[in-house]
Backbone as a chain_set.jsonl record, in Angstrom:
{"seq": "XXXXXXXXXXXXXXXXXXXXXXXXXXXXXXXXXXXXXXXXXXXXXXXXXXXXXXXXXXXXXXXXXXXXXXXXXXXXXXXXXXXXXXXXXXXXXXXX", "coords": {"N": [[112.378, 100.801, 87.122], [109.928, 103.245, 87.128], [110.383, 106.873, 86.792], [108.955, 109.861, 87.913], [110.08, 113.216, 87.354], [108.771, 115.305, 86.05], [106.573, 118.251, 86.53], [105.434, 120.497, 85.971], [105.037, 122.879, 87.452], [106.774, 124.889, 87.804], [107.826, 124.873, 90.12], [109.659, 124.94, 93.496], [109.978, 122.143, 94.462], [110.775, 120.828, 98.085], [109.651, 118.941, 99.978], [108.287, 115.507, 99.535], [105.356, 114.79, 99.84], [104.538, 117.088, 98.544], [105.662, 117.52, 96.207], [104.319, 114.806, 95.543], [101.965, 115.856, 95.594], [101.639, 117.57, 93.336], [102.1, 116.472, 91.084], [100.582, 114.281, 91.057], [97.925, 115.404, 90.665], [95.089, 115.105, 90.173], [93.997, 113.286, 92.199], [92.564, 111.449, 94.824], [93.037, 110.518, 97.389], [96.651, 111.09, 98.797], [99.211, 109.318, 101.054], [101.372, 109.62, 103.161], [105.023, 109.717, 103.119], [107.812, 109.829, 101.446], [110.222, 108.698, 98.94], [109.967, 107.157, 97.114], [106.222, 105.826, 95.414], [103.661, 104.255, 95.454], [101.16, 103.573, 93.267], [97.919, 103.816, 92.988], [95.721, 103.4, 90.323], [92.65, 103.194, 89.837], [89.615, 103.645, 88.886], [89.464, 106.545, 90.969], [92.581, 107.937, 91.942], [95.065, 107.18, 93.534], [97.934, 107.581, 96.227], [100.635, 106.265, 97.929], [103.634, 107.008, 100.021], [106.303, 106.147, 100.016], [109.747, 105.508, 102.339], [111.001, 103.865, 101.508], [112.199, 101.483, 98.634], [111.878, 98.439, 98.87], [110.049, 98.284, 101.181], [107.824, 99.799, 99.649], [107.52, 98.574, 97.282], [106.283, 95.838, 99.061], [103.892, 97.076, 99.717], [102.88, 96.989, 96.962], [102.99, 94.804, 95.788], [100.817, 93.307, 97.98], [98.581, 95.334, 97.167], [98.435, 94.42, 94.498], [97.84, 92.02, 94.809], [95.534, 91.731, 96.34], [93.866, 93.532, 95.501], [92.638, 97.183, 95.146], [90.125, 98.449, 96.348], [86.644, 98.226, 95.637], [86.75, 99.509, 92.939], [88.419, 98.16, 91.629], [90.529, 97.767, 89.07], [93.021, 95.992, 88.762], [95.48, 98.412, 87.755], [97.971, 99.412, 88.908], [100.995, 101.019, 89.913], [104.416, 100.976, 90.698], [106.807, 103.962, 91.465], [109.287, 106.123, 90.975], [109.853, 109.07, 92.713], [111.432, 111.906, 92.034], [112.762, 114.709, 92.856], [113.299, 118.539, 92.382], [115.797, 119.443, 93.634], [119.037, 118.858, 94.308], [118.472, 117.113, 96.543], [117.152, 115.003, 96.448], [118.344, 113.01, 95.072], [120.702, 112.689, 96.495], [119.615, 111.593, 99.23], [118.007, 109.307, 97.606], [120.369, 107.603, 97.154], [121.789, 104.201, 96.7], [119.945, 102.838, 97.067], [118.003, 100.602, 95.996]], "CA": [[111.363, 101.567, 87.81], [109.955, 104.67, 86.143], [110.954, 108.289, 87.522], [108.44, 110.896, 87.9], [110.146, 114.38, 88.149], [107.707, 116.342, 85.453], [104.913, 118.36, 87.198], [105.077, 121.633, 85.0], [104.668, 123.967, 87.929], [107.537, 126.053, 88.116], [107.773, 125.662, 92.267], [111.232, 123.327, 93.682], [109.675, 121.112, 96.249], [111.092, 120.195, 98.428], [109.468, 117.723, 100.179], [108.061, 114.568, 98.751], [104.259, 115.018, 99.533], [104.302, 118.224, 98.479], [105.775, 116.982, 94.857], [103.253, 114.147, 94.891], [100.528, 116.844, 94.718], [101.605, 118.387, 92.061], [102.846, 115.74, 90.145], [99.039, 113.711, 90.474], [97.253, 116.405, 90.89], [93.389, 114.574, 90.598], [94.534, 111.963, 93.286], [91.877, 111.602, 95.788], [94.561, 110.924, 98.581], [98.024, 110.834, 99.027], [99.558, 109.668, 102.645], [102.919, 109.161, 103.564], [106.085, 109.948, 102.849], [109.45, 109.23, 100.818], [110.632, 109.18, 97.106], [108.781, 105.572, 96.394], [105.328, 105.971, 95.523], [102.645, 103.171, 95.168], [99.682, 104.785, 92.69], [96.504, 103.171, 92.253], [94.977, 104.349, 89.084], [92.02, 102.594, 90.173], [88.835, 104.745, 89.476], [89.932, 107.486, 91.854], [94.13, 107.829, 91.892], [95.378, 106.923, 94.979], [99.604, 107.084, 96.109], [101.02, 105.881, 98.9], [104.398, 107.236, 99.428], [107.124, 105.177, 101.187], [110.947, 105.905, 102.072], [112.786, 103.205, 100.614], [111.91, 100.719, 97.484], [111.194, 97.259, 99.481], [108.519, 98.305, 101.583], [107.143, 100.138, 98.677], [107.361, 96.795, 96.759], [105.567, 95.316, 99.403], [102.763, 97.516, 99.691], [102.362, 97.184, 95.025], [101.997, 93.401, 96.188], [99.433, 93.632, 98.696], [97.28, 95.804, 96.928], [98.019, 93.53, 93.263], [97.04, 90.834, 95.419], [93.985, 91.791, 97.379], [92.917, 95.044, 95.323], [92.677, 97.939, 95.978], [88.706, 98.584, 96.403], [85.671, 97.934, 94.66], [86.603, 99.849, 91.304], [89.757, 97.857, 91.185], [91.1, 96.999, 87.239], [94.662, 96.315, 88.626], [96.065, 99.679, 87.647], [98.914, 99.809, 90.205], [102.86, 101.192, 89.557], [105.606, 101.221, 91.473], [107.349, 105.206, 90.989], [110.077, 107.028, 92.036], [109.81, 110.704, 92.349], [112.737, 113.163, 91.602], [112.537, 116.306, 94.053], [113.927, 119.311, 91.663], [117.025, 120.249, 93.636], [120.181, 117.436, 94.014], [118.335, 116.378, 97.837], [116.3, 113.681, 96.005], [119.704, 111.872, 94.298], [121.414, 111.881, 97.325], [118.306, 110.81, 99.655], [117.963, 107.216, 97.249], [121.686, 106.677, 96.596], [122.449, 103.209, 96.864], [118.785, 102.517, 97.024], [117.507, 99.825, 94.126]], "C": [[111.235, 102.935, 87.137], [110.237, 105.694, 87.324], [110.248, 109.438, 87.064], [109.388, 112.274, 88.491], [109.139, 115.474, 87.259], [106.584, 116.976, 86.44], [104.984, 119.843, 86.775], [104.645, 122.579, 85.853], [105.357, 125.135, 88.063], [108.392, 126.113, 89.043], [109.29, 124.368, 92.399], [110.653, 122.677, 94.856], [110.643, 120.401, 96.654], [111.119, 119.039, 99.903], [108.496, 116.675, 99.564], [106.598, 114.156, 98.705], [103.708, 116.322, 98.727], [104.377, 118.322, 96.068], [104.898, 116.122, 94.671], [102.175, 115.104, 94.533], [100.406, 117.526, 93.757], [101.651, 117.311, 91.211], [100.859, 114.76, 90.076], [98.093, 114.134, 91.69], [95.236, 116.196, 91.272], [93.517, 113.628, 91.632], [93.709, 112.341, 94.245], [92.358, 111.737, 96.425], [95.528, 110.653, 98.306], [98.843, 110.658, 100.866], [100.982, 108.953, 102.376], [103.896, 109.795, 103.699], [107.552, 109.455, 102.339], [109.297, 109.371, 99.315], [109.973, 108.02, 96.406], [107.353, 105.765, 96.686], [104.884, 104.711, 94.774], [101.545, 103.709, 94.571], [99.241, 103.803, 92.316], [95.594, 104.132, 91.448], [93.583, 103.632, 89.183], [90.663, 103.237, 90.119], [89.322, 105.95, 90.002], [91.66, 107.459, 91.881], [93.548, 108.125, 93.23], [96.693, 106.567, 95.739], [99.37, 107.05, 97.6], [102.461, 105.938, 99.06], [105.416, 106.575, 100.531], [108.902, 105.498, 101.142], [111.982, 104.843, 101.497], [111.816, 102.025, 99.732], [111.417, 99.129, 98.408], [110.085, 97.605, 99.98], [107.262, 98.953, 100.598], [106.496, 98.742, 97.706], [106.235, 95.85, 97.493], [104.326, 95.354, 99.612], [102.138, 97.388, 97.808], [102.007, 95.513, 95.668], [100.81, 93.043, 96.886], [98.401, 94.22, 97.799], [97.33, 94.775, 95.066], [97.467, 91.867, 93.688], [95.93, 90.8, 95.721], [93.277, 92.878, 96.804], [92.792, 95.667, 95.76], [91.085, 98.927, 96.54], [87.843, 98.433, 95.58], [85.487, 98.353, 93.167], [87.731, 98.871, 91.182], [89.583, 97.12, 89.772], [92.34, 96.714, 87.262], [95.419, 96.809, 88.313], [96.967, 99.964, 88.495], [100.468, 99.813, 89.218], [103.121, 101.362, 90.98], [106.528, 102.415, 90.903], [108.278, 105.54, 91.889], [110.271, 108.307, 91.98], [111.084, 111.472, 92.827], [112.478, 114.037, 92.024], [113.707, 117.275, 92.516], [115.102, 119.454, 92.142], [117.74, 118.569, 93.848], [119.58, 116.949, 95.631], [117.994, 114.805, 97.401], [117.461, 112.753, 95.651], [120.496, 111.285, 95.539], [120.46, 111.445, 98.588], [118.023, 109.008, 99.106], [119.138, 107.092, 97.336], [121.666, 105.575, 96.895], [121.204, 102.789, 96.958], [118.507, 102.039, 95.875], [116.305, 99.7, 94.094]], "O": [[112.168, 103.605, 86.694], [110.3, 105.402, 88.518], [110.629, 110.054, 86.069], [109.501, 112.487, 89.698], [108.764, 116.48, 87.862], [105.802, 116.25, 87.053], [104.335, 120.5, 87.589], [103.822, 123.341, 85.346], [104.844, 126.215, 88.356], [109.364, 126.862, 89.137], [109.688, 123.427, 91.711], [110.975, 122.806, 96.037], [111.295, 119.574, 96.016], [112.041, 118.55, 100.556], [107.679, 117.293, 98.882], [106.273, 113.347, 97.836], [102.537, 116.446, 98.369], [103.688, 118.801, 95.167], [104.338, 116.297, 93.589], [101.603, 115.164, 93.444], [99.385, 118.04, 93.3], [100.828, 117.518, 90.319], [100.156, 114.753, 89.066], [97.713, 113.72, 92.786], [94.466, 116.737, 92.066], [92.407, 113.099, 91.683], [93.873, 113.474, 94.696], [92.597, 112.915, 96.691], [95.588, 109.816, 97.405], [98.984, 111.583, 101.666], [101.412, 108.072, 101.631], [103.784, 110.676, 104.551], [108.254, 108.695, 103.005], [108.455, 110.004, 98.679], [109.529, 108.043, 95.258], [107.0, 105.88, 97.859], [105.45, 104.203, 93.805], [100.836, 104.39, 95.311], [99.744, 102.972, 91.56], [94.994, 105.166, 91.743], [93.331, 103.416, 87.998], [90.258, 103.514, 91.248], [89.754, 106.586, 89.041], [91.885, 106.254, 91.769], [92.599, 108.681, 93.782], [96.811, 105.371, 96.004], [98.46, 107.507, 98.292], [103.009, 105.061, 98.393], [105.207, 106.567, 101.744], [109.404, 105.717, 100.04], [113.17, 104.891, 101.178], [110.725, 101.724, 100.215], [110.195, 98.984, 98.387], [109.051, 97.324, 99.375], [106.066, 98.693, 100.731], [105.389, 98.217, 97.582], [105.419, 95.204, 96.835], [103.581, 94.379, 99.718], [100.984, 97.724, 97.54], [100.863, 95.156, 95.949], [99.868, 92.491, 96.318], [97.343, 93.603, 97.672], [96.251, 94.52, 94.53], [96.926, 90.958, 93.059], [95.219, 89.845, 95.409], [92.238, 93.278, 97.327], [92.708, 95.49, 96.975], [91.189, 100.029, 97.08], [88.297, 98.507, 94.438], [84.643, 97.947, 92.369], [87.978, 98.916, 89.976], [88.803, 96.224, 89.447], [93.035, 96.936, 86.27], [96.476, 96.178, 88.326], [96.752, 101.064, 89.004], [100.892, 99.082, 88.323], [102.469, 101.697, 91.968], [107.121, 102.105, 89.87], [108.274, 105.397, 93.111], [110.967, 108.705, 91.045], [111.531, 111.504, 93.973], [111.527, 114.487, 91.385], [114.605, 116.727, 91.877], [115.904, 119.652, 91.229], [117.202, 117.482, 93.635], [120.437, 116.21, 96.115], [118.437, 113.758, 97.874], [117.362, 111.603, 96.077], [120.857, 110.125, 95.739], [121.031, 110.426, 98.976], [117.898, 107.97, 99.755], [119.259, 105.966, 97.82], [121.352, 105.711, 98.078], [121.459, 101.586, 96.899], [118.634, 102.669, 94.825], [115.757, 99.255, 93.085]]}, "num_chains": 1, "name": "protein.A"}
């Protein structure tokens, strides 16, 4: 699974919508919350951010199944975003 912590602002977020906005910054919306993000690059970016890796998983299936709206080109990852200070490491531990 790839690991977004880059977002070149400077700032330590620390919470995990707050890093998605920086981190994809043109993203029409972002709703949720947690360190697993679902991004549809789809036309418009679009994350969906979830607290633990299965249900994340389940939501990248759903939408590689059914699309994710009328621009869809199947553009979908599965991410895990890295908070700057050590909360984010111990937040997933043991999490696959």
């Amino acid at each position: 699974m790839k690991v977004y912590r880059d977002h070149r602002c400077g700032r330590q977020h620390r919470a995990w919508p707050a890093l998605a906005r920086c981190i994809f910054r043109g993203a029409g919306w972002i709703a949720g919350d947690g360190p697993f993000a679902v991004v549809s690059g789809c036309g418009v970016t679009s994350v969906t951010l979830h607290h633990d890796a299965a249900t994340a998983a389940r939501s990248l299936a759903t939408i590689d199944a059914t699309g994710c709206g009328g621009r869809c080109v199947r553009h979908h990852d599965l991410v895990r975003l890295d908070l700057d200070d050590g909360t984010a490491h111990e937040m997933c531990e043991g999490v696959a």
